[in-house]
N, C-alpha and C positions, 0 to 999 in steps of 0.2 A: 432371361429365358428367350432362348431361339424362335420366330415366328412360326413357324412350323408347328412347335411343342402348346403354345399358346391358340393357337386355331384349334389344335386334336382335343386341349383340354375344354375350351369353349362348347365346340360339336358337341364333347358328352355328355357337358352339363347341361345342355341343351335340352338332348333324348333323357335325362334324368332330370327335372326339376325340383325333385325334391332334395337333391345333395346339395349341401354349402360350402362345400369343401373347395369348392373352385373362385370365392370369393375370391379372392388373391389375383385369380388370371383374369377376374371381370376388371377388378380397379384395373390392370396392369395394362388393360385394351383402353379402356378411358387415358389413361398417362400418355400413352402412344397417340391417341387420335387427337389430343390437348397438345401436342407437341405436333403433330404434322406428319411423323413418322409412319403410320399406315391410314390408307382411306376407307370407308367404305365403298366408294370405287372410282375404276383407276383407268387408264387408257393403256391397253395391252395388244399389241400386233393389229393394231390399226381398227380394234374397235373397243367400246367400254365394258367393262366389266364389272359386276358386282360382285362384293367379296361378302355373303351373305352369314359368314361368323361375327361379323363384327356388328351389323345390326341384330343378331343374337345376343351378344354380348350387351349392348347399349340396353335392349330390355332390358336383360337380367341386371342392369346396375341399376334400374330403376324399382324393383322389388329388394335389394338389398339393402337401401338404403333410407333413412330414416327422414320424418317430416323436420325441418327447422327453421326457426325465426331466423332471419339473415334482416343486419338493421345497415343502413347507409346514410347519415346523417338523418335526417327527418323520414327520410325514405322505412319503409320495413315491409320485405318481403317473408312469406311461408312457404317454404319448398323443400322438395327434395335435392335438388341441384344444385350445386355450385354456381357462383356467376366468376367469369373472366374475370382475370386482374394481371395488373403490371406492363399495365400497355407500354409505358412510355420504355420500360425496356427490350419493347418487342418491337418501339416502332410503329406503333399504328396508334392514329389520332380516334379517338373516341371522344363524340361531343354528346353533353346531357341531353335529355336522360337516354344514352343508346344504351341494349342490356345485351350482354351475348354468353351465353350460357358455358358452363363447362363440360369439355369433350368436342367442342367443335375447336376447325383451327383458322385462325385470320391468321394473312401473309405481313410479312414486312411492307410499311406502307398503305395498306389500305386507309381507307376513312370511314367511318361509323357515325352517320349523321343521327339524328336520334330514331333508332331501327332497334330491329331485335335479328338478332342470331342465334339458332336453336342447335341444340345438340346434335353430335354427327356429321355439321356440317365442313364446307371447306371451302375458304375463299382466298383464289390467286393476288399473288402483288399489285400494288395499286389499281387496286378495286376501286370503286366508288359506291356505296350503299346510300342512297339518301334519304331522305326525311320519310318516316312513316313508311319505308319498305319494310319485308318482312323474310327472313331467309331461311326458309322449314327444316325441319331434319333430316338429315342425312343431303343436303341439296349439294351440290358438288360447282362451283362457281368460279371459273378462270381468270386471269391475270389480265389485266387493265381493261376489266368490265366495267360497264356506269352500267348500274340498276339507280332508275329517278323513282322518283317521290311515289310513294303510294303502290309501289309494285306490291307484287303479293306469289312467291317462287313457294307453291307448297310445300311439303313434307310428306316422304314415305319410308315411314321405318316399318309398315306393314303390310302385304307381308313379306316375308325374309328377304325372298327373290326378287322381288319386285325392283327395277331399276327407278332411283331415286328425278328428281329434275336433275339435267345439266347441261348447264351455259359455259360452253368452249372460251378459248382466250378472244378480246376485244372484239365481245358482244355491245349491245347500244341497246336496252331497253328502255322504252320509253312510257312515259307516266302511265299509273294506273294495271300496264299489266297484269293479268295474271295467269299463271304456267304453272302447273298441277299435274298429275299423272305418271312421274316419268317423261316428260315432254323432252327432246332431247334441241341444241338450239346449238347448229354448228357455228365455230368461229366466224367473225368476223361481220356475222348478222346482227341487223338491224330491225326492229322491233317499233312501229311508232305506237304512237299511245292506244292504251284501250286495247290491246291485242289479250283475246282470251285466248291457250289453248288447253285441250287436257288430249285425253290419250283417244279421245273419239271426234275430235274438233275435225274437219274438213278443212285443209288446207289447197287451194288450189292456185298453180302459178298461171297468169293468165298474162307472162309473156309472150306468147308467142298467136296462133290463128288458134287454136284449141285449147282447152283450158289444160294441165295436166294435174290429178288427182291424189295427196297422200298424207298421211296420217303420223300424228307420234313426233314427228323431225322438221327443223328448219335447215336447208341445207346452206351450204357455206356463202359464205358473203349477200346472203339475198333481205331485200328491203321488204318487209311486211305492212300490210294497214289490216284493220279489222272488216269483214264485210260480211255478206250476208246470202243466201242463197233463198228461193221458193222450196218448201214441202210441205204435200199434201197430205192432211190427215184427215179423219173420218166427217171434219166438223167442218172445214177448207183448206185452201192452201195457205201458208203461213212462210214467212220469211226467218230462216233459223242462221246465227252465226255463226261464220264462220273467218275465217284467215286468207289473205290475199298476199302472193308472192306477186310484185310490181315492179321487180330489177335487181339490177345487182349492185352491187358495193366493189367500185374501180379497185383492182391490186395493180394500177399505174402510180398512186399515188399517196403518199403516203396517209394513213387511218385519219387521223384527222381531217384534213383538206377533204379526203374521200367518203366520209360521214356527213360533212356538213354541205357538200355537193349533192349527197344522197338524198338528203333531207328536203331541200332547195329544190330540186330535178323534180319528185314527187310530190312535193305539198305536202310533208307529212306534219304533223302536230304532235308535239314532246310533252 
């Protein structure tokens, strides 16, 4: 079935909830996003795009489908979902207990340290997921990313439109994050530990003599720390967090050397 044909049939089953008839094009959207072949969103004429059939779709495969005991040696889980399998012919190292659900897609290469990946999602070629990260639905995560230990990248499968998280190709997040909203975190950013954002966080770059103020995005190659600003409320003023842009990440040399420079130069803490 043509994508085209698969998106009209999705929309209608959408505006009709009560028809089954379109079972068929829900699994047929899961098979596609299990294989890589379409995203829930995608990078189109230089900005990203949500493709809001397809998180349609992912609900609806979750009403259609029934509860089941899924056993793995000693392990036994109750779900509706599938978990991933057949890593080693896809290429990607999975270490116990990492779970990553079916309908999301990991690239050739990545590593799955003991993490979870959730439906929806999409994670570029040698990735890095480590210990106790967690990678929500629909989150969209580019190619020779390190997310370290303890991150926490939400999930937005609601509602439809909603722009899910997404981290650009050889992002650097550092422990503990966590990124919620829609947050969008251009290439080549650097992230130290403890960096909260969501979609209302206060990000201010306080390179320059004046601070400058904005919301939702980390722009390209810039070095983040967590920090904190004064607001007043009825009761006093109170120090509320917020995100600190502190430089940039050198395109003189190459992503390594210029990470671990970056790191060094600011004091940052991983």
């Amino acid at each position: 079935m043509k994508i085209d044909q698969l998106k009209l049939d999705i929309e209608t089953a959408w505006k009709n909830r009560k028809e089954s008839s379109t079972d068929s094009s829900v699994i047929h959207v899961m098979d596609l996003l299990e294989k890589g072949t379409i995203r829930v969103s995608e990078f189109v004429n230089g900005k990203w795009r949500v493709n809001e059939w397809i998180k349609q779709a992912i609900i609806m495969y979750f009403s259609i489908m029934e509860m089941n005991v899924v056993e793995l040696g000693p392990l036994e889980f109750y779900d509706k979902i599938p978990i991933k399998n057949k890593f080693k012919e896809k290429g990607i190292r999975v270490v116990p207990p990492a779970v990553a659900r079916y309908g999301s897609y990991i690239s050739h290469g990545v590593i799955l340290m003991p993490s979870y990946v959730n439906i929806g999602a999409y994670i570029g070629e040698k990735t890095m997921v480590d210990t106790w990260a967690t990678v929500g639905s629909c989150a969209q995560v580019g190619s020779r990313v390190h997310i370290s230990g303890g991150v926490g990248i939400g999930g937005v499968l609601e509602p439809t439109q909603a722009y899910p998280v997404i981290i650009e190709d050889d992002v650097f997040i550092g422990s503990r994050c966590i990124l919620v909203e829609g947050v969008l975190i251009e290439r080549e950013a650097v992230l130290g530990a403890n960096v909260v954002l969501t979609a209302s966080t206060k990000i201010f770059d306080v390179t320059n003599e004046k601070p400058v103020e904005r919301k939702g995005f980390i722009p390209k190659s810039s070095v983040v720390i967590p920090g904190s600003f004064p607001k007043k409320f009825p009761s006093g003023i109170y120090h509320v967090p917020c995100a600190l842009i502190i430089g940039k990440r050198k395109d003189s040399t190459n992503k390594k050397t210029s990470l671990n420079e970056a790191l060094r130069t600011h004091n940052i803490v991983l």
